[in-house]
N, C-alpha and C positions, 0 to 999 in steps of 0.2 A: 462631563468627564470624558476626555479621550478613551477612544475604542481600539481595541486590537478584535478584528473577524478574521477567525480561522473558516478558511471557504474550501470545499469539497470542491475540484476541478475533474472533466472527464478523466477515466481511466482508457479510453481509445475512442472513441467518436467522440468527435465534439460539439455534436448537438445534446449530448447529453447533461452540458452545464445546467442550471435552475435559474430560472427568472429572477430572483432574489438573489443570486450568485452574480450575474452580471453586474443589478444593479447597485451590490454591494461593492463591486471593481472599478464601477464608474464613479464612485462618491470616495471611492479614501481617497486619502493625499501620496499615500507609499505603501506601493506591494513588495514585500517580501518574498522571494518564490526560492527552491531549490537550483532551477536552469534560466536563468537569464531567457538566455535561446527558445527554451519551451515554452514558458510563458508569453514571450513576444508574439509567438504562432497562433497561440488561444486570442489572446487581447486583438489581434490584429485581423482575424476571424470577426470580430465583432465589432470592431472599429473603435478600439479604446486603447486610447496611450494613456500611460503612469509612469512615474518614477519606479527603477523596479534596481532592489537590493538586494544583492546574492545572500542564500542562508540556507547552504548545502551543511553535510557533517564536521567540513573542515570551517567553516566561517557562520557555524552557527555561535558563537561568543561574540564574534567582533560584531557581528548582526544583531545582538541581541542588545548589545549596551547602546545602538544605534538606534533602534527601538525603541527604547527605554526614554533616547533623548529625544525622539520627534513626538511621544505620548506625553511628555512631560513641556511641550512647545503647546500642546493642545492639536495634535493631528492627529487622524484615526488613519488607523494603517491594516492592512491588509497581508495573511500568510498563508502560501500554497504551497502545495508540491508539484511535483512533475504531474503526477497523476493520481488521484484518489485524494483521501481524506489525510493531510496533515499529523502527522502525530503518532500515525500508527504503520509502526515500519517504515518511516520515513521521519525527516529532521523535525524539529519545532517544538517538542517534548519541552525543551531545558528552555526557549526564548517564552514558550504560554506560561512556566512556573515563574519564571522573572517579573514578567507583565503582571501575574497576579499579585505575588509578592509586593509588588509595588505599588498597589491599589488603585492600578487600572482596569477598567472593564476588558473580559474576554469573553466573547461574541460568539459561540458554533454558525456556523452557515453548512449546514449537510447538506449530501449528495451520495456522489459515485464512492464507491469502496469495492475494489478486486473482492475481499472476501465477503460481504453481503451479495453481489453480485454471484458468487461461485453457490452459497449457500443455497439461494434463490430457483437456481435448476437443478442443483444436488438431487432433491427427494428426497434427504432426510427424514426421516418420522421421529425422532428422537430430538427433544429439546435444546442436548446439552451438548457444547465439544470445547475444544483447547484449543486455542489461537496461540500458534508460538512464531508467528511472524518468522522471521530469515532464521534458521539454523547456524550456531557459530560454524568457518570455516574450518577450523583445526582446532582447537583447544577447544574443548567439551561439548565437540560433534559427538563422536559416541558414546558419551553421558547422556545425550540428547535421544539421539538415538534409541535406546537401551527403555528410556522415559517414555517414550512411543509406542514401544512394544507390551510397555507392561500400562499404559490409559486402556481403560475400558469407553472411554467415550470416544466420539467422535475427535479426530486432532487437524487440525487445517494448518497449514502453514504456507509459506512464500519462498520459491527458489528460483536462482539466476538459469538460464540455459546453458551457463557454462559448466554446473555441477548436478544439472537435472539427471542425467545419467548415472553419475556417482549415486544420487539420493534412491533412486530407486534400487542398487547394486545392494545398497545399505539395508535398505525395508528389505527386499529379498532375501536378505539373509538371516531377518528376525521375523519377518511378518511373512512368509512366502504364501499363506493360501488367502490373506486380508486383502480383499477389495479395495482397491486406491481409484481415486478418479482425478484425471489433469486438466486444468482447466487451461487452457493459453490463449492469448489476443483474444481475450475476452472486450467484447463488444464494437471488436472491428473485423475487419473483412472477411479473414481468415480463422473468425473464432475456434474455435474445435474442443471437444470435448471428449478424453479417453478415458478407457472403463478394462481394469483388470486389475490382475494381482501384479505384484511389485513384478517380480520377472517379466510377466507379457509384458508390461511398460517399458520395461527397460528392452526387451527385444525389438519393439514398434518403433521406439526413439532410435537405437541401431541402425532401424531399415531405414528411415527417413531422413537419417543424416544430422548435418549442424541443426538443430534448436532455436526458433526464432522470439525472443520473449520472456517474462517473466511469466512464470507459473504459479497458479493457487494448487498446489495438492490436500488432496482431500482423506484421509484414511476412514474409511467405516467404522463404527462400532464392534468389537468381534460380534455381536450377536448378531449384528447383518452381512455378516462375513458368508 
């Protein structure tokens, strides 16, 4: 039975790939990735050409029935993202319910993930949190918002640098004394890790200027607030 493996790719170094992840890139027939470009860079780091088919948010349909036809040829194919694990906050969601649906195998190949990786130095003591991936931009941000303020658990989510500013303006003005921690360039040079209330944050990103990165923000439980 042809295979679809969804593979975990580094989130910033890319030594961080898994031996099993390689060798899962070296035996399909066709990788599916989000950047063409990006993936060229990883494969070419490790000395491995594939056929490689775009299946960003805009061409994830036409990508999927593509799919569909090289799994039903009997080739096993291969799906990444730019960075981290497939699926989660990132495209491939709608092409792995296709391939199942159509009684092909689907394969996990785990690794890197921004938010296990954020979790991981957190410190945490509490079990449980919300994972709400990107925050809509306009239409039910402050629905969002508002759902933030009133979780008693831990809430993690995912923001651009171009509204990481905005997001903290937002927590400040629901959450002002709740401990947030930012995680950015997680696992490459410049990793950094910041610790305050919504305002400090939003002060420190002020001083520091343009924002370089996707961000894991992290909000505390209020009981560790």
């Amino acid at each position: 039975m042809s295979t679809l493996y969804v593979v975990a790719t580094p989130i910033g170094n890319l030594e961080d790939i898994t031996l099993r992840a390689l060798r899962i890139l070296k035996a399909v027939d066709v990788i599916f990735c989000e950047d063409t470009r990006v993936t060229s860079k990883l494969l070419a780091k490790y000395e491995t050409e594939k056929p490689l088919v775009r299946c960003d948010e805009k061409a994830e349909g036409k990508a999927t029935q593509r799919a569909l036809e090289l799994l039903e040829e009997g080739k096993d194919i291969a799906l990444v993202s730019d960075a981290g694990t497939p699926g989660i906050s990132d495209p491939g969601a709608r092409l792995v319910r296709a391939v199942r649906a159509a009684g092909h195998g689907v394969v996990a190949v785990p690794g890197p993930s921004a938010l296990s990786a954020a979790l991981s130095i957190a410190g945490l003591t509490e079990n449980e949190f919300v994972f709400l991936g990107f925050l809509p931009h306009k239409k039910g941000r402050q629905t969002a918002i508002k759902s933030i303020a009133a979780e008693e658990r831990a809430v993690i989510l995912y923001e651009s640098p171009h509204r990481i500013e905005k997001l903290m303006s937002e927590l400040a003005a629901v959450l002002p004394e709740r401990e947030t921690m930012l995680f950015r360039e997680l696992t490459k040079m410049f990793e950094e890790v910041l610790v305050g209330t919504p305002q400090e944050l939003w002060a420190r990103l002020e001083t520091d200027g343009s924002a370089r990165g996707e961000f894991v923000v992290l909000i505390t439980p209020s009981q560790e607030a």
